[in-house]
C-alpha positions in Angstrom: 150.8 101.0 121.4 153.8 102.7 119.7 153.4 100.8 116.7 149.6 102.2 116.8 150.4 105.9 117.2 153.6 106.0 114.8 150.8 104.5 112.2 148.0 107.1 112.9 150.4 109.9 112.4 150.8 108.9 108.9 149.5 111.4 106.6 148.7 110.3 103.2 147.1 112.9 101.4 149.9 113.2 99.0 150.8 110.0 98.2 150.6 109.0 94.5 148.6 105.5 94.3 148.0 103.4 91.1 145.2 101.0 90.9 145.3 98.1 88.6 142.3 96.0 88.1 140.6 94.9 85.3 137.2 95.3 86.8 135.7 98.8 86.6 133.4 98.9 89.3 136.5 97.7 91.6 138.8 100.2 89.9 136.0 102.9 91.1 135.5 101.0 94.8 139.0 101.4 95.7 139.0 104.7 94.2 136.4 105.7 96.6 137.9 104.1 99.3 141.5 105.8 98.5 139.6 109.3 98.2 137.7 108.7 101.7 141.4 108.3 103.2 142.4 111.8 102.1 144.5 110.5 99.3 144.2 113.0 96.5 145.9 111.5 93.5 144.9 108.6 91.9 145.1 106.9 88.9 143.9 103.3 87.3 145.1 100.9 85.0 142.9 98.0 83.4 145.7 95.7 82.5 149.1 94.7 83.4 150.2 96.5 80.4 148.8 99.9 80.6 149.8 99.8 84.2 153.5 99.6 82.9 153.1 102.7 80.5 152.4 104.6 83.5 154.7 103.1 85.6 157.1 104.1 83.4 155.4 107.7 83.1 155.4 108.9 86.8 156.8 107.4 90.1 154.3 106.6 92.2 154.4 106.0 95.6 151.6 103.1 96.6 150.6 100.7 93.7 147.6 98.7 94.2 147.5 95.5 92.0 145.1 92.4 91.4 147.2 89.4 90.8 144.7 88.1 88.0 144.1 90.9 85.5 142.9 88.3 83.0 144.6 88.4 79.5 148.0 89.7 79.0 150.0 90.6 82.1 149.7 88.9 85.6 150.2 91.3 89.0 153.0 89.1 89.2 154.6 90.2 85.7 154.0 93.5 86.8 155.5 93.6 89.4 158.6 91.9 88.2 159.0 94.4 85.6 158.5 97.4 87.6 161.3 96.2 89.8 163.6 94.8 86.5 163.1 98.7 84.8 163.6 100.8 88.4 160.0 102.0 87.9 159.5 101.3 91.7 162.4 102.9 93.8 163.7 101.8 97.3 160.1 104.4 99.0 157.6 102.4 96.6 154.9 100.4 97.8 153.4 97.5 96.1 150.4 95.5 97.4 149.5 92.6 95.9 145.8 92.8 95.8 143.8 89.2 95.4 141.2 86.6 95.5 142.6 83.7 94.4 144.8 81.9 97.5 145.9 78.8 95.6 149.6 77.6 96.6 150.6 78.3 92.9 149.5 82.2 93.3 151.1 82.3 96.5 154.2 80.7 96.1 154.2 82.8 92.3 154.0 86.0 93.8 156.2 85.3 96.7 159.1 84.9 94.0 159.0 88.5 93.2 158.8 89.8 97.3 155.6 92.3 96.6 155.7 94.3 100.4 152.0 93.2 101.3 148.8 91.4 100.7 145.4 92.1 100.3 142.7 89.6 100.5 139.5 90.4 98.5 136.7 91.8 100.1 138.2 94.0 102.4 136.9 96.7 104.2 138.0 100.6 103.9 139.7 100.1 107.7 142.0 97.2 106.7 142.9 99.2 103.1 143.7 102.2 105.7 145.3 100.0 108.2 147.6 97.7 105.5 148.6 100.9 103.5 150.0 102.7 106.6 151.4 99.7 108.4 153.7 98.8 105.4 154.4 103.0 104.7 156.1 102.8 108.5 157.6 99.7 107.6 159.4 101.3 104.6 160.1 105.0 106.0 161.9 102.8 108.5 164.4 101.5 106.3 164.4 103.6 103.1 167.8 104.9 104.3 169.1 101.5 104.5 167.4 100.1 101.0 169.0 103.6 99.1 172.5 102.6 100.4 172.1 99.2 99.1 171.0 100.5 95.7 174.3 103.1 95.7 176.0 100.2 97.0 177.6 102.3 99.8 177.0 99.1 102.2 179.5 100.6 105.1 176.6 103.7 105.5 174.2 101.2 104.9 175.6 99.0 107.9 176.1 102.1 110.1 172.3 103.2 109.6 171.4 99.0 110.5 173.5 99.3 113.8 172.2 102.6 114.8 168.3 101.5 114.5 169.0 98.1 115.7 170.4 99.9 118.6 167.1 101.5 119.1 165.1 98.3 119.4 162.4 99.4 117.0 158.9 97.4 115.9 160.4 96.1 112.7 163.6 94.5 115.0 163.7 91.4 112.8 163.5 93.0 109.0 166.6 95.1 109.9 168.7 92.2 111.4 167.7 90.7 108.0 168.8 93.6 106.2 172.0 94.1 108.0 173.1 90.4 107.4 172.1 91.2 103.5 174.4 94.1 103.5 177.2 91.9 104.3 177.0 88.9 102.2 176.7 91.9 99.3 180.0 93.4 100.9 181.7 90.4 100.7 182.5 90.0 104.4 180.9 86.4 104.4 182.9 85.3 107.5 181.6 88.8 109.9 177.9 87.5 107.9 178.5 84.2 109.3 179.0 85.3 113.0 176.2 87.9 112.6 174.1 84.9 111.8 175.1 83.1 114.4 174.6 86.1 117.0 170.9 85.7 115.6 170.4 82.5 116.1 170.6 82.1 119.5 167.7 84.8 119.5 165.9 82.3 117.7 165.3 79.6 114.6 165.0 82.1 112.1 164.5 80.8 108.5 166.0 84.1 107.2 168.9 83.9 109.8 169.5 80.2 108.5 169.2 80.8 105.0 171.5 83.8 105.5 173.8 81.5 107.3 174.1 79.0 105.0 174.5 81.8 101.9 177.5 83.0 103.9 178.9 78.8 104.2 178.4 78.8 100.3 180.4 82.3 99.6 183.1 81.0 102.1 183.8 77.9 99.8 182.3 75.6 103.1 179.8 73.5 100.5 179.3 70.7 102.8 178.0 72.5 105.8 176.1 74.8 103.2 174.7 72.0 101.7 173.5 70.7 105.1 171.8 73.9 106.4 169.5 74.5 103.0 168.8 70.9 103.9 168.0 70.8 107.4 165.8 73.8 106.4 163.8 72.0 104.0 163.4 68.9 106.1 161.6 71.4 108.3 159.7 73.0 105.6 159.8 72.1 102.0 157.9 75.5 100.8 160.8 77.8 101.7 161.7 78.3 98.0 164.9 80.2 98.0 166.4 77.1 100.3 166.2 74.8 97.0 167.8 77.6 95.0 171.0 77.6 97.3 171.2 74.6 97.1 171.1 73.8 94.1 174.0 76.5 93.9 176.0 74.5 96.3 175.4 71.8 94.7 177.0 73.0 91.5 179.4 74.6 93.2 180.4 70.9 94.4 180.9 69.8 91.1 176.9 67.7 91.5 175.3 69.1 88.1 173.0 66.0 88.3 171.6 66.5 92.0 171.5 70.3 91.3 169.1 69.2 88.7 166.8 67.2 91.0 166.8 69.9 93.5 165.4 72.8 91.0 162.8 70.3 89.5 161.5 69.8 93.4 161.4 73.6 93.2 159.8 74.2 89.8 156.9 72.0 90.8 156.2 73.7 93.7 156.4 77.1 92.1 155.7 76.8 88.7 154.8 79.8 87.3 158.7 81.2 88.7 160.1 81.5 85.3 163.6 82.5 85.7 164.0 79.0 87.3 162.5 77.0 84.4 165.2 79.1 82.0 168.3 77.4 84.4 166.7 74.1 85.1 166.5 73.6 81.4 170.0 75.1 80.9 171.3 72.4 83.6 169.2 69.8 82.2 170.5 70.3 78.8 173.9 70.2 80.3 173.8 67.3 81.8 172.0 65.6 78.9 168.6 65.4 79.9 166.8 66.6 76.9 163.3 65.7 77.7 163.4 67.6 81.3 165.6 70.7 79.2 162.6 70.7 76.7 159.9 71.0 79.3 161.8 73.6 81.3 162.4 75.5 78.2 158.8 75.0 77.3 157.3 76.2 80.5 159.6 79.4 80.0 158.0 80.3 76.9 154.6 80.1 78.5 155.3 81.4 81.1 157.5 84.3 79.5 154.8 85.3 76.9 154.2 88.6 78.8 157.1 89.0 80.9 159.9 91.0 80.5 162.5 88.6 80.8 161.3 86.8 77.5 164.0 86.1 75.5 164.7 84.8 72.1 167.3 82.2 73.9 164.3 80.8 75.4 162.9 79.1 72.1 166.1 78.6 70.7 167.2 76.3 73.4 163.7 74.9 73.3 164.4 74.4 69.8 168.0 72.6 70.5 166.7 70.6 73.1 164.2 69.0 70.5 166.5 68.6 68.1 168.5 66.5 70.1 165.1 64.7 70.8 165.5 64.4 66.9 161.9 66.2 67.2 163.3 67.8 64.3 160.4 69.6 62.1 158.8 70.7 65.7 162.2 72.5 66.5 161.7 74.8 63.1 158.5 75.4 64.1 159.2 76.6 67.3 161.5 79.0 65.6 159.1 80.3 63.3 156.7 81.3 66.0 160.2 83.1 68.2 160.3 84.9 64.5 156.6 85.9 64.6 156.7 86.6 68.7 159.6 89.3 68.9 160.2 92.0 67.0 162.5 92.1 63.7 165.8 93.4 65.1 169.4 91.9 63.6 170.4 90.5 67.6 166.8 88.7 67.3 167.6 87.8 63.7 171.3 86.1 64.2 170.4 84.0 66.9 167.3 82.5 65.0 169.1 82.3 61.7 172.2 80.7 63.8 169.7 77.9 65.7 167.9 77.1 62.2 171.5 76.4 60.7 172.3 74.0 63.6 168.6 72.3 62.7 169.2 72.4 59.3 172.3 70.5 59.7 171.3 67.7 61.5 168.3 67.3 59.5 171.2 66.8 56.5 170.1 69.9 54.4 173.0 71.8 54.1 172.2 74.5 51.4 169.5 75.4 53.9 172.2 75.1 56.5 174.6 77.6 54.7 172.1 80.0 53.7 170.6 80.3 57.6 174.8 80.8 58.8 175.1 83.2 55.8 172.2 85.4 57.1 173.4 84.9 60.8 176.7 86.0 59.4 175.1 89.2 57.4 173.2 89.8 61.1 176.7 89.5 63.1 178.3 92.0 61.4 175.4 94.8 61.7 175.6 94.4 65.1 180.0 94.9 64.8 180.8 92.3 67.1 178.3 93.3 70.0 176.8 89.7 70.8 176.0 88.3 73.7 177.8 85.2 75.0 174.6 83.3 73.9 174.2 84.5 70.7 177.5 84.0 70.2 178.2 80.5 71.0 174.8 79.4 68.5 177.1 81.3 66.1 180.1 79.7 66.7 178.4 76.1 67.0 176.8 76.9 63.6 180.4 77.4 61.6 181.5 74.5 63.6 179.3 71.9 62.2 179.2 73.5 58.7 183.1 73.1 58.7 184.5 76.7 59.0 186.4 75.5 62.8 188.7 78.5 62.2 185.7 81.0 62.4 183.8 79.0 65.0 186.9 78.3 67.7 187.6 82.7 67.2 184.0 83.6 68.1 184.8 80.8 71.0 187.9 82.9 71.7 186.2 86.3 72.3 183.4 84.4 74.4 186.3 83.0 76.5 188.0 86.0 76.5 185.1 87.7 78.0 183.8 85.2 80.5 187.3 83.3 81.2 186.5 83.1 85.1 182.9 81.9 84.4 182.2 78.4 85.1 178.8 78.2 83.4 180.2 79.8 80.2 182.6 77.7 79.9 181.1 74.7 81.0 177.9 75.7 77.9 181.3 75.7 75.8 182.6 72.1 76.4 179.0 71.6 75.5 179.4 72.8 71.9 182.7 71.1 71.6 181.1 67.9 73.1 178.4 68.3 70.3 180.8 69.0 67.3 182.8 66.0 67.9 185.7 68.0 69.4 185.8 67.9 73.1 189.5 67.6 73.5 190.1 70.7 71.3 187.7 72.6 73.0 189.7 72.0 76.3 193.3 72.9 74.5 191.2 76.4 73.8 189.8 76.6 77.0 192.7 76.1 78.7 195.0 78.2 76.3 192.9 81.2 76.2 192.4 81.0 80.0 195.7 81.2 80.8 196.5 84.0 78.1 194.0 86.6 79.8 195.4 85.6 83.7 198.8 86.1 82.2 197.6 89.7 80.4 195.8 90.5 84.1 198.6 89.1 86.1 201.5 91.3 84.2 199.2 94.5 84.9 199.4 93.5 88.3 202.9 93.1 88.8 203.4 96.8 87.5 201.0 98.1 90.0 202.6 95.8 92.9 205.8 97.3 92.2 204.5 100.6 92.1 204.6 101.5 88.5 201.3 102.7 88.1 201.3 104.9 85.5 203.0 102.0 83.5 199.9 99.6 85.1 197.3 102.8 84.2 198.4 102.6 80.3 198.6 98.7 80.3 195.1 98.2 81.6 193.9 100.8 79.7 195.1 98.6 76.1 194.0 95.7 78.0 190.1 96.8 78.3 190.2 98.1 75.0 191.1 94.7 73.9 188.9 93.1 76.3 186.0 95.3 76.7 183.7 92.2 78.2 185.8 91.4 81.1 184.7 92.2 84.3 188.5 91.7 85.8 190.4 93.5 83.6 188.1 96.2 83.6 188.2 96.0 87.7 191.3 96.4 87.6 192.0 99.2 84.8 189.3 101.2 87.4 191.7 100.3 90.5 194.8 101.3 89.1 193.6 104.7 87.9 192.5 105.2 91.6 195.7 104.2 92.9 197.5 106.5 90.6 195.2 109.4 92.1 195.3 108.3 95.4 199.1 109.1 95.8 198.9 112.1 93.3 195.2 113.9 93.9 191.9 113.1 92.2 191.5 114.9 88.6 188.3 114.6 86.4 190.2 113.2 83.3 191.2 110.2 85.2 188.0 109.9 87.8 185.5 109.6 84.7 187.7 107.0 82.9 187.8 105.2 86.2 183.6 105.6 86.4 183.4 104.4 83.0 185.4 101.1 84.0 183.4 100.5 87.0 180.2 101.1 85.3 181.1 97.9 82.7 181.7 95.9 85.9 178.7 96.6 86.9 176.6 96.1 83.7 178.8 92.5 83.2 178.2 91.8 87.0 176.2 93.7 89.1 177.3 91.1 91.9 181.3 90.9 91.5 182.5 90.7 95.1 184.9 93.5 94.3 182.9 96.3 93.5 182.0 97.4 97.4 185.7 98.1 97.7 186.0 100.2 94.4 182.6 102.1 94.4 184.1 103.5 98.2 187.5 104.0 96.6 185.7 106.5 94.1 183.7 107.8 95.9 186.5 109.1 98.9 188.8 110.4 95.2 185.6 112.2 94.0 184.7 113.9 97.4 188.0 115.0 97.5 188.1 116.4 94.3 184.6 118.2 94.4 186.6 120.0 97.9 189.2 120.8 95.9 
């Protein structure tokens, strides 16, 4: 009954809806249906890509959207986009509005966590009664979601406790949300014993998916490994289960059973594309060029209207049938990547550094040299701005064409940039592996690793020993020589704050310390540091704003 009355007190009349369908006479049904509900602005799109033109235009508040909105853009790829671009915001609605129930549609959409469903027909009282239900739902916990998205998680798990206290409808979703809050905090053993508390409420999957997350954070792989089990052994649809553990599972040093776990996946989700982009980057890894060239394949399908379609996709399409000696086929995939995206000189290199790495092992090597001369012509427009991608096709390119001095200092900046990740490094021993030099590439890897943790550690010391100042100016050389790195940035941030902390806040040295922390969050959104720093800054610039 509560549930009932908090729903018919919901007023709609100005909420902002989008309708996307690419049937007119639906389009004007639902418009009619909308309009009958007191809802006074509303607007239509026909396909998935006009509907992210005005996505992008105006914030709207309810978006209703067919799954299949026939060529072009899926619902799905709509709503992946409008989530990847911020174009809906913690309040926004989406309803996934469909006919088709097929497991791959299902499973698809499920990927990208739309807040509702709507089966096709419906009638105007189940539009009414789904629209309000999932409004409540999110008025509930828009407080929570915003301090997720600021990253402030201690106000985000003070507004949990206080509504969990309260015993409300939507019990479960907060419990959920609070134990989300944690793992992102980095408090994976209070996550853990949350979970736990949970449990004995009830066999949750979200609580034992949660549970095992916080195992795998804690560095506990076998007991991870055996709850994302024990969860599929129950029920082998719950997706995200074979993604942790396939992380576990990597994490464990298993590349190989990692493998088989996302291919269980990708076949029972297959339109998931992100997954096909990994599973063929682990495939390729581990040597398994015929599963790396159908993974990479059924990203580029997949991708052709999505916004994470990238170049890398058909060049490691293109790698993974060279080393199938499928070597004519490979150019050609290039040539249509040249046709597909747009001429820019970051789409440029990395095509003109994968069709050198063809052209060499197809022996051509005046077509080899002029493809690395034009990559090299690309690199420099772009002043040494390349992702770690990009940049290893580069370096892999001089490598085989001779020039290991050039190749092994584009490895060197990589490294330098990425030092403390694994799959970097690992997609590095690859492309020594592949040039005949695996044992050099380990003397660099190793060398270069433990320059940077000596460079981070001295900066360090001078901060332990209360020198900051000294710490402030030697972090501040060390990001400029390091702009990439997540830690030495992280710690150029902490040490201004320090500094400020003991002598007051000042704007000079607040927006060099925001500028820091913003590159540690554009290189890793996820680094388990950045709770801890984001509440260090903010307590400096509340201070200084009283001031």
């Amino acid at each position: 009954m509560v549930k009932q009355e908090a729903t018919a007190n919901i007023n709609l009349k100005m909420k902002k809806v989008l309708v996307v369908d690419d049937f007119f006479n639906f389009r004007l049904t639902m418009k009619n249906m909308l309009r009958s509900l007191g809802i006074m602005y509303i607007d239509d799109a026909a396909n998935g890509e006009e509907a992210i033109k005005k996505l992008a235009a105006r914030k709207f508040d309810i978006i209703l959207c067919d799954y299949n909105l026939g060529p072009g853009k899926s619902g799905q790829q709509v709503l992946e986009e409008a989530k990847y671009r911020g174009y809906i915001n913690y309040a926004g609605i989406f309803i996934m509005v469909t006919a088709e129930n097929t497991l791959e549609m299902i499973m698809g959409a499920m990927e990208y966590e739309p807040d509702d469903y709507l089966m096709k027909p419906f009638a105007k009282e189940v539009l009414e009664k789904k629209i309000k239900s999932v409004t409540l739902k999110k008025e509930n916990v828009r407080d929570i979601e915003k301090a997720i998205i600021d990253s402030d998680f201690d106000h985000a798990l003070r507004i949990c406790d206080e509504l969990i206290a309260q015993s409300p409808a939507n019990l479960a979703e907060i419990m959920k949300l609070k134990g989300e809050v944690l793992l992102k905090k980095g408090a994976y053993a209070e996550a853990a014993e949350f979970y736990d508390k949970v449990l004995t409420m009830g066999n949750m999957t979200w609580a034992r998916l949660g549970r095992g997350r916080a195992d795998l954070l804690l560095g506990r792989y076998e007991d991870a490994k055996n709850r994302f089990e024990e969860i599929l052994a129950q029920n082998n649809k719950v997706i995200a289960a074979y993604d942790e553990l396939a992380r576990t599972y990597l994490k464990s040093g298993q590349p190989e059973e990692a493998q088989q776990v996302l291919m269980k996946a990708a076949a029972i989700s297959p339109r998931a594309l992100l997954r096909h982009k990994t599973l063929g980057g682990l495939a390729y890894r581990n040597e398994d060029y015929t599963t790396a060239e159908t993974s990479f394949r059924a990203a580029v399908v997949h991708g052709k209207h999505s916004c994470f379609k990238t170049t890398s996709d058909y060049t490691q399409l293109a790698k993974s049938m060279v080393m199938r000696d499928a070597l004519q086929e490979s150019l050609q995939v290039l040539g249509q990547a040249s046709r597909e995206f747009p001429e820019s000189p970051d789409t440029r290199l990395h095509l003109s550094a994968a069709e050198s790495l063809v052209y060499t092992k197809m022996n051509k090597p005046a077509e080899a040299k002029r493809a690395l001369a034009q990559a090299h012509k690309y690199a420099q427009d772009l002043a040494g701005d390349l992702p770690s991608a990009v940049a290893l096709d580069l370096a892999q390119a001089h490598l085989l064409a001779g020039d290991v001095e050039k190749g092994t200092d584009i490895i060197r900046g990589v490294i330098g940039a990425n030092h403390d990740n694994d799959d970097v490094l690992n997609t590095i021993r690859i492309v020594f592996k592949e040039t005949g030099m695996p044992e050099k590439g380990e003397k660099i890897i190793k060398d270069t690793t433990e320059d940077i943790m000596r460079l981070n550690n001295e900066g360090v010391d001078l901060a332990r020993r209360g020198k900051l100042a000294e710490a402030i100016d030697y972090f501040e050389k060390a990001a400029a020589r390091l702009p990439e790195n997540k830690i030495i940035n992280a710690n150029a941030a902490q040490v201004l704050m320090l500094f400020m902390k003991q002598n007051g806040p000042d704007e000079e040295r607040l927006s060099k310390a925001s500028s820091y922390l913003e590159r540690v969050r554009r290189i890793d959104g996820a680094y388990a540091d950045i709770p801890m720093l984001l509440s260090m800054y903010r307590e400096l610039a509340s201070r200084e704003v009283s001031s």
